[in-house]
C-alpha positions as CSV (number, residue, x, y, z in Angstrom):
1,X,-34.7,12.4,2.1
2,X,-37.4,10.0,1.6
3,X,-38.0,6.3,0.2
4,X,-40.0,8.4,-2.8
5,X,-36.9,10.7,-3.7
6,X,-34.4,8.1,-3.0
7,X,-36.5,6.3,-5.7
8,X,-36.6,8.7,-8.2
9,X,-32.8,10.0,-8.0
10,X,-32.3,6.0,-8.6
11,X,-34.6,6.1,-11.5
12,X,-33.3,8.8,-13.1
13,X,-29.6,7.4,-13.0
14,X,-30.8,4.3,-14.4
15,X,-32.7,6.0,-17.5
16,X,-30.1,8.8,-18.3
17,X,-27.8,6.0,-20.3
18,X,-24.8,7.6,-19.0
19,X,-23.6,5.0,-16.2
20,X,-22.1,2.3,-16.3
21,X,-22.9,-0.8,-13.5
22,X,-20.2,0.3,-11.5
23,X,-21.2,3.9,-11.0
24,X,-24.9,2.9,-10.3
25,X,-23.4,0.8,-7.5
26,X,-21.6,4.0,-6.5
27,X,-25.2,6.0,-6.4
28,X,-27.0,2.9,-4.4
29,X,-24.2,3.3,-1.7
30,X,-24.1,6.7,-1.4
31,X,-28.5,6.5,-0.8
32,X,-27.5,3.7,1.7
33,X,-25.8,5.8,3.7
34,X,-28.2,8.6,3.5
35,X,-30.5,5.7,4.3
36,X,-28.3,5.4,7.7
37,X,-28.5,9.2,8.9
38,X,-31.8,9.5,8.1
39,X,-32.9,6.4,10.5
40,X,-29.9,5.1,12.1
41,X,-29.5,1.4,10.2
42,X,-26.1,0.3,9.2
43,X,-25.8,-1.6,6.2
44,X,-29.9,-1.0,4.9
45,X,-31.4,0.9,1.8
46,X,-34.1,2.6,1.0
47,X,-36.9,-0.2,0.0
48,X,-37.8,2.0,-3.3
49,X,-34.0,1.8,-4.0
50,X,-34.2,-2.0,-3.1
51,X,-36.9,-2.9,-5.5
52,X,-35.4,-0.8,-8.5
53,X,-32.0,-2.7,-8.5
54,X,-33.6,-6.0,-8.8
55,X,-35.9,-4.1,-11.9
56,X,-33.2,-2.7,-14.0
57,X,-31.6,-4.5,-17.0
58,X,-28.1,-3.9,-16.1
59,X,-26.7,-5.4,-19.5
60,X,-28.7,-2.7,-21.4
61,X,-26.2,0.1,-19.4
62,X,-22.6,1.4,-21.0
63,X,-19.5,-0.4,-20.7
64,X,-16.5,0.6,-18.8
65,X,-14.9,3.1,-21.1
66,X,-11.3,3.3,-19.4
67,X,-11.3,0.4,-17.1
68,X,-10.0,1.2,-13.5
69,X,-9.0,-2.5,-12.1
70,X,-5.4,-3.4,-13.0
71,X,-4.7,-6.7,-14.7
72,X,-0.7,-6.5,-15.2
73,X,0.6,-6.7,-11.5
74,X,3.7,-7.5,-10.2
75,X,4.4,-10.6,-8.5
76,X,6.6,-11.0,-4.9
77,X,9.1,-12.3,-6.9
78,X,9.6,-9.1,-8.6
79,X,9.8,-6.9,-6.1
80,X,12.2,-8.9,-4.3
81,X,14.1,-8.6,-7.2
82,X,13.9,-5.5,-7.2
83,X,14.9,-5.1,-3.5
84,X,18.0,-7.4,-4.2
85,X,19.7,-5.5,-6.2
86,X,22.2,-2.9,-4.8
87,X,23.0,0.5,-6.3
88,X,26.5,0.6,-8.5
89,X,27.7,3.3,-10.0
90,X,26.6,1.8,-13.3
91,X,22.8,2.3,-12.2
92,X,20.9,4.5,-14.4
93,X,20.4,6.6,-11.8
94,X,22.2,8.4,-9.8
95,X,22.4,7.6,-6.0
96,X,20.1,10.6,-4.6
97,X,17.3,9.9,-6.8
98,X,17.7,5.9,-6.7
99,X,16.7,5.8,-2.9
100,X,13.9,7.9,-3.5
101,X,12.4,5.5,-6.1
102,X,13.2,2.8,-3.2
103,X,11.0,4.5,-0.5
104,X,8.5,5.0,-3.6
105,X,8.6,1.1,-4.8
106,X,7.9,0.5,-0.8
107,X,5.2,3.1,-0.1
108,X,3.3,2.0,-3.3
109,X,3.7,-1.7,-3.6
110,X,4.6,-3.3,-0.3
111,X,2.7,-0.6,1.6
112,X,0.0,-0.7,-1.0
113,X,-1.1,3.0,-1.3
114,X,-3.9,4.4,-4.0
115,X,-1.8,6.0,-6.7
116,X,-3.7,9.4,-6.2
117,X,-5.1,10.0,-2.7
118,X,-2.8,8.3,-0.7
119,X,0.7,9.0,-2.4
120,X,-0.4,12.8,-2.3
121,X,-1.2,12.9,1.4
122,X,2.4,11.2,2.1
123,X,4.1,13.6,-0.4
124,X,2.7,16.5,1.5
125,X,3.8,14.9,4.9
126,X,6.4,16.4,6.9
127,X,6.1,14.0,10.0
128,X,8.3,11.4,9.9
129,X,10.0,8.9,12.6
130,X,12.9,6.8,12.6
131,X,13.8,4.1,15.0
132,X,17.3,2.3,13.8
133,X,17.8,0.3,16.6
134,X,14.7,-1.3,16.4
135,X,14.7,-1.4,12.4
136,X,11.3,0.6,11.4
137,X,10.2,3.8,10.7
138,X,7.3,5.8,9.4
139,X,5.4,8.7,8.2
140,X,2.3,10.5,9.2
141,X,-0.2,10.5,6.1
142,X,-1.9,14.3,6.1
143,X,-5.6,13.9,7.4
144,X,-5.0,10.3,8.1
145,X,-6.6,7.4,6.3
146,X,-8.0,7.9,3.1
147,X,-11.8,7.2,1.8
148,X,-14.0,7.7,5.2
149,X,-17.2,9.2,4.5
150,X,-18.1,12.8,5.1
151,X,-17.9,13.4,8.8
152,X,-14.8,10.8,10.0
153,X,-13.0,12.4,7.1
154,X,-9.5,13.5,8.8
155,X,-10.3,10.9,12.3
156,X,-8.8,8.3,11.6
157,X,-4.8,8.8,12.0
158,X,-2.9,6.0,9.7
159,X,1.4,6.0,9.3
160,X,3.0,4.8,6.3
161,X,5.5,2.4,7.9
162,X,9.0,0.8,6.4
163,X,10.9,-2.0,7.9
164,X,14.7,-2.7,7.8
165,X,15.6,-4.6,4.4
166,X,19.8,-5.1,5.8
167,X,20.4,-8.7,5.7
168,X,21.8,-10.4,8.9
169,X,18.9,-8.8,11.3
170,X,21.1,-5.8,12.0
171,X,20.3,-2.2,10.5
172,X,23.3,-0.5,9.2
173,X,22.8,3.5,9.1
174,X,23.8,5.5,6.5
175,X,27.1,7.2,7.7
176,X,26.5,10.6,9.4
177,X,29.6,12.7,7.3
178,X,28.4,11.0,3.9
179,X,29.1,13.7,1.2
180,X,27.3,13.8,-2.2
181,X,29.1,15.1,-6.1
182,X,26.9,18.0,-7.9
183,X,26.1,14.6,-9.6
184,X,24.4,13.2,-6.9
185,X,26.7,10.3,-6.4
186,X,28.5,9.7,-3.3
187,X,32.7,9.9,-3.2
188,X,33.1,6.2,-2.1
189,X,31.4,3.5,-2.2
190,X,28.1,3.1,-0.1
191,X,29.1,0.9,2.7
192,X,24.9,0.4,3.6
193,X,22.2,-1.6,2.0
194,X,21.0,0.8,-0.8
195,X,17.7,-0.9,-1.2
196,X,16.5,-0.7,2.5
197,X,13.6,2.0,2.6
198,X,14.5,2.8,6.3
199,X,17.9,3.4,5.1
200,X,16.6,5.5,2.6
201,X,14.7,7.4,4.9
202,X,17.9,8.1,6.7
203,X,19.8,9.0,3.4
204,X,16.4,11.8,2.9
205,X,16.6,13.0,6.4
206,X,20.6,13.6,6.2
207,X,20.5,15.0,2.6
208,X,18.0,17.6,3.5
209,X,19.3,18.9,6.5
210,X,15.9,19.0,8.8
211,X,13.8,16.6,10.3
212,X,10.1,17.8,8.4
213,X,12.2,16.5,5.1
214,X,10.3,15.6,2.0
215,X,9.9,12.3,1.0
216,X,9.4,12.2,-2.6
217,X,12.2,15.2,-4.0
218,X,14.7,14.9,-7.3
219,X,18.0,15.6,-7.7
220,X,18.9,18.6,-9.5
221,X,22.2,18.1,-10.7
222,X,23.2,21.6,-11.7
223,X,22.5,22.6,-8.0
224,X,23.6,19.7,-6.2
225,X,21.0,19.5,-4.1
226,X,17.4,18.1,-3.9
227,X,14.4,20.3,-4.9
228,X,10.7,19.7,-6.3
229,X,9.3,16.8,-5.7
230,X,8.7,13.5,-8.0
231,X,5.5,14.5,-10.3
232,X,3.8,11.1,-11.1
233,X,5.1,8.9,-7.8
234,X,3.0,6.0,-8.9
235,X,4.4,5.8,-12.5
236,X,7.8,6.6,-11.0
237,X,7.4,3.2,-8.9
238,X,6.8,1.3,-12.3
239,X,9.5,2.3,-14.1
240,X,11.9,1.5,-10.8
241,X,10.9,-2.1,-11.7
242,X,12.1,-1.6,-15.4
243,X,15.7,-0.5,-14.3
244,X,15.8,-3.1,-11.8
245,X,15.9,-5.7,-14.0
246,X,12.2,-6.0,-14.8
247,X,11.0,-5.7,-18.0
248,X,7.2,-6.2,-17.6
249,X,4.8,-3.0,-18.2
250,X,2.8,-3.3,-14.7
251,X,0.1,-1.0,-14.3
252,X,0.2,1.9,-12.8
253,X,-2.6,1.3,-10.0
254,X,-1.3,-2.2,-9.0
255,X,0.3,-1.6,-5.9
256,X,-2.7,-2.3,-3.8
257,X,-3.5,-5.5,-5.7
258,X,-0.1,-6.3,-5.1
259,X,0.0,-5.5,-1.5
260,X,-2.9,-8.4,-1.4
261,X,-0.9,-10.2,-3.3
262,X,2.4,-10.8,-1.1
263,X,-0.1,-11.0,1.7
264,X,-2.3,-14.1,0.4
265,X,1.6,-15.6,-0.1
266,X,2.7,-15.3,3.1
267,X,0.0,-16.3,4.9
268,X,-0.9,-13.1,6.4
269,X,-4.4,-12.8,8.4
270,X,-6.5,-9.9,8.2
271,X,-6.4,-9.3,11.9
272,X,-2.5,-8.6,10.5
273,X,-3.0,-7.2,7.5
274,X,-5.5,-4.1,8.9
275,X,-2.9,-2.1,10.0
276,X,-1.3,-1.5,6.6
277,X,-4.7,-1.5,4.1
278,X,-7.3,-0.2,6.9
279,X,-10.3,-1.7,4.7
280,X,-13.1,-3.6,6.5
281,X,-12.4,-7.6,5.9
282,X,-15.5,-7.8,3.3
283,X,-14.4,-4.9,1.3
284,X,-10.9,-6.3,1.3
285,X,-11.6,-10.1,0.4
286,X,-14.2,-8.5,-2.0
287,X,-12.1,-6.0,-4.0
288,X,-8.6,-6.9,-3.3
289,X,-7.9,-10.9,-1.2
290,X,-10.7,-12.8,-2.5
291,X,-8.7,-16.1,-1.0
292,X,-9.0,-14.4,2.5
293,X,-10.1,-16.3,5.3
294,X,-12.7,-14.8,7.7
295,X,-11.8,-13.5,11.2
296,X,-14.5,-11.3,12.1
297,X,-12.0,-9.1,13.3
298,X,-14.2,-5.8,13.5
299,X,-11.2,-3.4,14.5
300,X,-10.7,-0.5,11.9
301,X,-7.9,1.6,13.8
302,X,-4.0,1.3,13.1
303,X,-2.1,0.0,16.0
304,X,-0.2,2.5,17.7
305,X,2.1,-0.4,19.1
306,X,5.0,-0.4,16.4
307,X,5.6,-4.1,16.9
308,X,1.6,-5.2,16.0
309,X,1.6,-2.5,13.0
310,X,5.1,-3.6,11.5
311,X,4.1,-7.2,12.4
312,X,3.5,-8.2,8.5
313,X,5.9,-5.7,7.0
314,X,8.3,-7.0,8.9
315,X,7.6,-11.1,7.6
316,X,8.2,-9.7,4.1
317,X,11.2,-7.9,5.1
318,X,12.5,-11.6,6.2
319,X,11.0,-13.2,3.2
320,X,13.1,-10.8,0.9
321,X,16.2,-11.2,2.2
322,X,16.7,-14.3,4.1
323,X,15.8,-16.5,1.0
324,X,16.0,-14.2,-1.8
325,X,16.4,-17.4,-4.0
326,X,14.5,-19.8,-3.0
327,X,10.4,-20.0,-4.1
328,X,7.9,-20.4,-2.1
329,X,5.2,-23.2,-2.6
330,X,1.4,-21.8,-1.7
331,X,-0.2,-24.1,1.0
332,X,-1.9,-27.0,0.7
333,X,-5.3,-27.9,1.3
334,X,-4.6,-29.4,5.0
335,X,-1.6,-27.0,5.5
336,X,-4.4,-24.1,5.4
337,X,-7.0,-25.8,8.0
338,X,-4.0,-25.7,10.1
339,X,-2.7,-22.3,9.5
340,X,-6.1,-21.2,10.0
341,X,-6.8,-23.4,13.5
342,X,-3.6,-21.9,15.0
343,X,-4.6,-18.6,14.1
344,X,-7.7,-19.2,15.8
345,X,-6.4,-20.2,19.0
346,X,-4.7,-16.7,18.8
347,X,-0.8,-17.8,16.7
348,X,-1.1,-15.7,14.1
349,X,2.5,-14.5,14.9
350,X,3.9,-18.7,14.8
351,X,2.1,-19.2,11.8
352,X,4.4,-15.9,9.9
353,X,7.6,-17.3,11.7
354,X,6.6,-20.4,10.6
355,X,6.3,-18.9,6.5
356,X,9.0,-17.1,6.6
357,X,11.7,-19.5,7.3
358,X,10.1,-21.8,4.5
C-alpha cells in the first residue's frame, strides 16, 4: 500500500455513487489502519486520503436506505417494569420459556449485546458459571469480544455477566427437585423470584441436566423438554417487553443504546462501565453516551475480579428492586461537578451507593 493507491481506492469509492457517508467513513478507517501496519502510527491516514475527504461534496452521495441507528428505545423505567413483574400462571407463556426471555431481556438490554454478533457468540456458548452465594453469574462469549480488527480477533476474552434481581439482598435458588408438566409449567407455585436472570440461569442449568447447557432453548410442549434454540433472540427480547406490560414497538437493535442509557441514569463512569461495553471511551461517548464525562481511562480488558466487572450491574440490580416505584431525578448542574470530583479522587464506588439509594 501506498499514499498513491490509498488515494485512488478512496477516489473511486467517492465517484462510484453507490455509498453513502457512513460507508465512506467505513473505507477511510479501514485505509487508516492499513495506514498503521504499513508505518506503525496509531490514529493517522494516508495524506492522499486526508486531502480527498476535505474535497468531496458529501451531500451529493446517497442517503441511508435502511437506517441502522435505533430511535424507539426503551427507557429504565421499562425494563424495571419489566423485571417487576413475577411469572403467574396466567402469563402468556409458559414457565420454561418465560425465563429464557428473562436471561434474553438481560443479555440484550442491561448487558447491552449487538443483536447479531454478540447474541450468536453467547447462543453458541457452553461455558457458563454460577456463584449463588455471592449473587452473580456469567457466560463465556465464543472467541471473546466482538469487533477487534483482523489479528486480535479471538484475544480478547469478555463474560456475559448477570446479577441477583431477589429483593431483600439474599438470592433464593431455584429448588433442586423442581419438576416441570409436558406444558412446561411447574406443579406448584414458584417459591423464587421468576424475573432474576441468575435464577434463571439456575432454572436452564437444572432443566437441562448438564453443566455446558444452552442458554437460549424453547419449550417443546409435545416432548416436555427443551430443544432448539430461540431463532431471532434480539426480537424475542422486544416482544418480552410487550407481554410485560409494555406496549411500545422498541427497535430491535436498541439494547446497546439502552445499556447507555441506564448507565448515563445512574451515574455510572466509564472506568465502570468498560467491563460490560468494552468500547474505547471516544467511540462510546461518540456513538452510544454522548453525556459521558472523560476519564482517560485507557484500559480495554474485562476485569477478571467478579466484584469490579459486576460493579455496575450490580447498582442497577439495586436500582430495580429496592425502589421499583420511586423515579429518579437526573443530576443537577453542581450535583455532577461533584459526582465527577469524587470520582476523581478515586470514589466511583460511593458515588453508585450514593445513586442507588436515591
Amino acid at each position: 500500500m501506498t499514499d498513491r493507491i490509498a488515494g485512488e481506492i478512496f477516489e473511486k469509492c467517492y465517484d462510484s455513487k453507490k455509498i453513502g457517508v457512513d460507508q465512506l467513513k467505513q473505507v477511510r478507517h479501514s485505509l487508516s489502519y492499513s495506514y498503521y501496519l504499513a508505518k506503525g502510527i496509531v490514529e493517522g491516514n494516508w495524506p492522499e486520503v486526508k486531502a480527498q475527504w476535505k474535497s468531496f461534496n458529501l451531500t451529493s452521495l446517497p442517503k441511508t436506505k435502511r437506517p441502522l441507528k435505533p430511535t424507539r428505545i426503551p427507557t429504565p423505567e421499562n425494563l424495571r417494569e419489566a423485571f417487576t413483574k413475577p411469572w403467574t400462571p396466567y402469563h402468556a407463556l409458559c414457565l420454561a420459556d418465560f425465563v429464557v426471555r428473562i436471561l434474553i431481556l438481560w443479555h440484550s438490554h442491561v448487558f447491552g449485546l449487538r443483536p447479531n454478533v454478540d447474541i450468536a457468540k453467547v447462543k453458541k456458548s457452553r461455558d457458563h458459571f454460577i456463584n449463588a452465594n455471592e449473587r452473580y453469574g456469567w457466560t463465556e462469549m465464543v472467541d471473546g469480544r466482538s469487533k477487534l480488527h483482523k489479528q486480535k480477533r479471538g484475544t480478547r476474552p469478555w463474560r456475559v455477566y448477570v446479577t441477583c434481581l431477589c429483593p431483600g439482598g439474599h438470592h433464593t435458588s431455584v429448588p433442586e427437585d423442581l419438576l416441570l408438566r409436558k406444558d412446561g409449567n411447574p406443579y406448584d407455585a414458584p417459591t423464587w423470584t421468576t424475573t432474576c436472570p441468575l435464577a434463571a440461569m439456575e432454572f436452564l442449568q437444572q432443566m437441562q441436566e448438564t453443566d455446558e447447557w444452552a442458554p437460549y432453548p424453547q419449550w417443546f410442549e409435545g416432548k416436555g423438554r427443551y430443544g432448539r434454540n430461540v431463532n431471532d433472540v434480539a426480537k424475542a427480547a422486544i416482544e418480552f417487553l410487550n407481554l410485560q406490560g409494555i406496549p411500545e414497538q422498541f427497535d430491535r437493535n436498541s439494547g446497546r443504546k439502552f445499556l447507555a442509557r441506564w448507565l448515563a441514569k445512574l451515574g455510572i463512569g466509564y472506568d465502570i462501565s468498560l467491563h460490560i461495553h468494552g468500547d474505547l471511551e471516544v467511540v462510546w461517548a461518540g456513538r452510544y453516551q454522548d453525556n459521558l464525562s472523560k476519564t482517560y481511562y485507557r484500559c480495554r480488558e474485562q476485569s477478571k475480579d467478579s466484584d469490579e466487572a459486576t460493579s455496575a450491574l450490580r447498582t442497577f440490580s439495586r436500582w430495580v428492586v429496592q425502589n421499583p416505584d420511586e423515579p429518579t431525578q437526573p443530576l443537577k448542574r453542581g450535583e455532577k461537578f461533584m459526582a465527577a470530583m469524587l470520582r476523581r479522587m478515586g470514589g466511583e464506588q460511593d458515588v453508585q451507593d450514593i445513586l442507588a439509594e436515591d
